[in-house]
C-alpha positions as CSV (number, residue, x, y, z in Angstrom):
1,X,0.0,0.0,0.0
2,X,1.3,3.2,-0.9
3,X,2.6,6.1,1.6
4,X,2.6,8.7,-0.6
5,X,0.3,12.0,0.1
6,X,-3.2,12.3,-2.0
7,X,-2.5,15.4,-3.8
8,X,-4.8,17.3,-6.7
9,X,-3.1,19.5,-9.2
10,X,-4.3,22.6,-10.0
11,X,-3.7,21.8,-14.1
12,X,-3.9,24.6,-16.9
13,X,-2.0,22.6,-19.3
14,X,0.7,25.1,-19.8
15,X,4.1,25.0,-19.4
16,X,4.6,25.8,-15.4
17,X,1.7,23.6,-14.9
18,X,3.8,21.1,-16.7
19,X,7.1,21.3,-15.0
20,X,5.8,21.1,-11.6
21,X,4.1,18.2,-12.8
22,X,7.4,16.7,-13.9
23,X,9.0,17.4,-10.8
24,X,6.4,16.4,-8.4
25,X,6.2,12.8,-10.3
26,X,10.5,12.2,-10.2
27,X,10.0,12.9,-6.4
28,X,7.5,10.8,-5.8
29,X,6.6,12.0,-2.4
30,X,2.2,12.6,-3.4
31,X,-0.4,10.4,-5.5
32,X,-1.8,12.6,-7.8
33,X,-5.7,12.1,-7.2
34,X,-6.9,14.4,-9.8
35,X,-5.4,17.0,-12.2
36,X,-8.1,19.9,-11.8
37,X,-8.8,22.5,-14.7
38,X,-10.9,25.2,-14.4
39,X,-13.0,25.8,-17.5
40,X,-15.0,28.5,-19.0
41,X,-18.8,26.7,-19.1
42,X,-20.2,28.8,-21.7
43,X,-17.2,28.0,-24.6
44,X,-16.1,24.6,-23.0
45,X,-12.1,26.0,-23.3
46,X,-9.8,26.5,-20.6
47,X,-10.4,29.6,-18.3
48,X,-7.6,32.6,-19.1
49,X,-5.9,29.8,-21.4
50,X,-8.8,29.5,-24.3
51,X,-7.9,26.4,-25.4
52,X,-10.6,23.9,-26.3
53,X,-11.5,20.8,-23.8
54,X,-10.9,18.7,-26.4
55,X,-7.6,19.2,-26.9
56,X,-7.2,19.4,-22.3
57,X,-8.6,15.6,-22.8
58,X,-6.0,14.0,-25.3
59,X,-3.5,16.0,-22.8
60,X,-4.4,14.9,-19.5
61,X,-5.6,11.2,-21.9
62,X,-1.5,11.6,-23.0
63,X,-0.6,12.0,-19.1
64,X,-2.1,8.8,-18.2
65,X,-4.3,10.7,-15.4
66,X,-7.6,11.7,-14.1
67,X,-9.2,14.8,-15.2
68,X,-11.1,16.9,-12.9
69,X,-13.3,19.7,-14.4
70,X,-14.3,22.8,-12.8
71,X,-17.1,24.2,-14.8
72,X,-16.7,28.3,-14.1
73,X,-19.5,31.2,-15.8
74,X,-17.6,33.8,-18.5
75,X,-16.2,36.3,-15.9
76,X,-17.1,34.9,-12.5
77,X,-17.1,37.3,-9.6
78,X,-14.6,36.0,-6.2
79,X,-17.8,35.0,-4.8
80,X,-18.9,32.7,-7.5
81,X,-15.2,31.6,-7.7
82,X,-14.8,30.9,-4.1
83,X,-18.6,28.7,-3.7
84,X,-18.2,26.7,-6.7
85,X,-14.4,25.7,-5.6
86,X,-15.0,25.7,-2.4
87,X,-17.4,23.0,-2.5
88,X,-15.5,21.1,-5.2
89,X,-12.4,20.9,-2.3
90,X,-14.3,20.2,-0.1
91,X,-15.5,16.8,-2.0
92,X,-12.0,15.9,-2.5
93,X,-10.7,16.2,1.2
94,X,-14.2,14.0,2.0
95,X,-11.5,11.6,-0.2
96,X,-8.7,11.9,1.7
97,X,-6.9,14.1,-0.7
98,X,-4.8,16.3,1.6
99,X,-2.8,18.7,-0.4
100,X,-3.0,20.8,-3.4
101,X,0.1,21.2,-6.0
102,X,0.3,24.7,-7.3
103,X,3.3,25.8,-10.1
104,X,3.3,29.6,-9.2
105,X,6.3,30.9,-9.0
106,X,7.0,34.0,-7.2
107,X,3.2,35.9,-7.0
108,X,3.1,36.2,-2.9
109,X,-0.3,37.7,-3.1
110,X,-1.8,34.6,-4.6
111,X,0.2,32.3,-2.8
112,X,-1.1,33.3,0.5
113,X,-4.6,33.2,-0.8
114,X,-4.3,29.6,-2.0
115,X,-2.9,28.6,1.4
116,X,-5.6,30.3,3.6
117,X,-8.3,29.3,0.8
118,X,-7.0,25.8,1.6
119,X,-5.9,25.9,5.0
120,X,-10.3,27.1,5.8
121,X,-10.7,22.9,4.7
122,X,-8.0,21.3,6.2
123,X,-5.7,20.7,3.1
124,X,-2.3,21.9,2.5
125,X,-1.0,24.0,-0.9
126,X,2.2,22.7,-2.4
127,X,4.4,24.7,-4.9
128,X,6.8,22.8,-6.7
129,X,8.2,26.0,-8.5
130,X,7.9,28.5,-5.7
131,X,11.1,31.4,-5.6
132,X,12.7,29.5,-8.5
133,X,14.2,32.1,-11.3
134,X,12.2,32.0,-14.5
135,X,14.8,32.0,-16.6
136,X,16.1,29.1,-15.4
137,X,12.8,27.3,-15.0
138,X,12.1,27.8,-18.9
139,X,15.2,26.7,-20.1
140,X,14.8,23.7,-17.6
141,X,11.4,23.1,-19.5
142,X,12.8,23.0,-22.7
143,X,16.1,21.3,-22.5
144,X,14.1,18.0,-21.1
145,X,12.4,18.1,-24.6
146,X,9.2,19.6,-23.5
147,X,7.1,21.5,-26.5
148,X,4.6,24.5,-25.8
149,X,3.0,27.1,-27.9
150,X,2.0,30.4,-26.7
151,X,-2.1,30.3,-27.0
152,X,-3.0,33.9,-25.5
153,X,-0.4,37.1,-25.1
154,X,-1.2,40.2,-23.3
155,X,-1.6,43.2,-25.9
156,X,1.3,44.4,-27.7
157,X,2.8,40.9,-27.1
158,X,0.6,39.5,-30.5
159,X,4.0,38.3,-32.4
160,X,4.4,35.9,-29.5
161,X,1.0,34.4,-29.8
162,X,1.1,31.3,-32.1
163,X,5.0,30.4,-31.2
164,X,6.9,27.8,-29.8
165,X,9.0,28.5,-26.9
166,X,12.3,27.3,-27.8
167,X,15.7,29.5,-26.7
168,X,14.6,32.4,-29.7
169,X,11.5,32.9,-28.1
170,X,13.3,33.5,-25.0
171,X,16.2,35.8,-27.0
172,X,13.2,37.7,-28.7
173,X,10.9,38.6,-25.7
174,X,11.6,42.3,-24.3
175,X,13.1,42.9,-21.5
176,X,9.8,43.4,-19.8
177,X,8.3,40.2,-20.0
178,X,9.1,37.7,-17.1
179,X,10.6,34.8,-19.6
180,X,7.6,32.4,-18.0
181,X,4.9,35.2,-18.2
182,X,4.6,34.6,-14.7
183,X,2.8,38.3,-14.1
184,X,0.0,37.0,-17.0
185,X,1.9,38.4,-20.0
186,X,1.5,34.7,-22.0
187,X,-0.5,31.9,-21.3
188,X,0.8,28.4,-23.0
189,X,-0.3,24.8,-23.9
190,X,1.8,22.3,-23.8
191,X,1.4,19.1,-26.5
192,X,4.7,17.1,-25.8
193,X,7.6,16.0,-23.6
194,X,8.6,13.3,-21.5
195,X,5.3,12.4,-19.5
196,X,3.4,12.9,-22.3
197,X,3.0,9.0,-23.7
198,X,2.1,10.8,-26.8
199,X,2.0,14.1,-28.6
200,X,-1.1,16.1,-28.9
201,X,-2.0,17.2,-32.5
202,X,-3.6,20.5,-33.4
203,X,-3.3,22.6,-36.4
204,X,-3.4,27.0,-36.0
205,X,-6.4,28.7,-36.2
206,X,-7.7,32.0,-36.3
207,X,-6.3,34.7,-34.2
208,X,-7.9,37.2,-32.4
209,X,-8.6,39.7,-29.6
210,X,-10.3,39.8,-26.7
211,X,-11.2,43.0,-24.7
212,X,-11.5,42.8,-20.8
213,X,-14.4,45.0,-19.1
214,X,-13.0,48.3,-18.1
215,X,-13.4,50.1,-14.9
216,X,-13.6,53.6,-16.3
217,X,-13.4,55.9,-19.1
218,X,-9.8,56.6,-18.6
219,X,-8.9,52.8,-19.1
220,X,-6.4,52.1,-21.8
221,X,-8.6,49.2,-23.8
222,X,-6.9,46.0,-22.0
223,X,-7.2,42.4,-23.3
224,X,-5.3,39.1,-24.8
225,X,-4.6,37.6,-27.8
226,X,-6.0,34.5,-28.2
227,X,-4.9,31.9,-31.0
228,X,-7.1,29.1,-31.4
229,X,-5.8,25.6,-31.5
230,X,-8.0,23.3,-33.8
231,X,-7.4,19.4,-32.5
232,X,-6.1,17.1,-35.4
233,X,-5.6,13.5,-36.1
């Protein structure tokens, strides 16, 4: 019988996502339960991430784990947010899963939020990544063979969208841009690498932009680029 921790992973099937994934399998210390995505209800693609379920299921299929969706409304409030996870953590600590594997990286704001979000049921939060430099994370990511696109990129980051992350992308970003987007400037999907059992096939769609509500007049229009990933054979 095994020792190890029941864990669920907080999953958006991008690349930080991924390497915390890697790391927390080679150390063998929890049994991950569930990999949990959160996913926008009303367009069946992955919240922030717009990428289609179908293509989350080959992943997670690929992975050789269970998938746990979180079904969220276009633009849910923190209250909405908070009852609709809330109650899905509390079903999995009813299963004697005791700890939740994050891959942030250095946002303290939201790390102490997941721990006190957590810590209200009786579970623990776990961050593989956490204070690690990004620079160094990413090219970790890629020299272990792993392959990601970038599906959504903050506004004047539109080039990026639609690209691989290889060591150019990381020459060509500006200096500005934390090299794993870590502050939201890209969000990625990953379709191979070593605990994949298989690569996930898509072919480029259409790109386009999405505005975010603004809070006054003043605003500067805010939004991402998305870049739609059609699954393939």
């Amino acid at each position: 019988m095994s020792n190890r921790k029941k864990a669920v992973f907080n999953w958006s099937g991008g690349k930080d996502s991924t390497l915390a994934l890697h790391y927390v399998l080679q150390q063998k210390e929890f049994e991950i339960s569930y990999l949990l995505t959160t996913l926008n209800d009303s367009f069946n693609r992955i919240a922030m991430h717009g990428v289609r379920e179908e293509l989350l299921i080959a992943q997670v299929e690929s992975l050789k784990l269970n998938l746990l969706q979180v079904r969220l409304p276009e633009m849910p409030n923190m209250e909405i947010y908070e009852q609709i996870m809330g109650g899905q953590l509390s079903k999995l600590k009813e299963e004697g899963i005791s700890h939740a594997i994050f891959g942030d990286i250095f946002l303290e704001d939201l790390k102490v939020y997941r721990e006190n979000q957590l810590g209200q049921l009786g579970m623990l939060a776990v961050f593989p990544l956490w204070k690690g430099d990004s620079l160094e994370l990413v090219r970790d990511f890629i020299e272990l063979g792993y392959k990601t696109i970038v599906v959504g990129a903050e506004d004047g980051l539109q080039d990026f969208c639609g690209r691989v992350i290889d060591h150019q992308f990381l020459d060509d970003l500006p200096n500005y841009v934390d090299p794993c987007g870590e502050n939201g400037e890209f969000h990625t999907f990953v379709f191979d690498g070593p605990i994949f059992e298989k690569p996930i096939n898509f072919t480029l769609g259409e790109k386009v932009f999405k505005a975010f509500p603004k809070f006054n007049q003043e605003d500067l229009p805010t939004g991402y680029w998305y870049i739609d990933l059609i699954p393939a054979d």
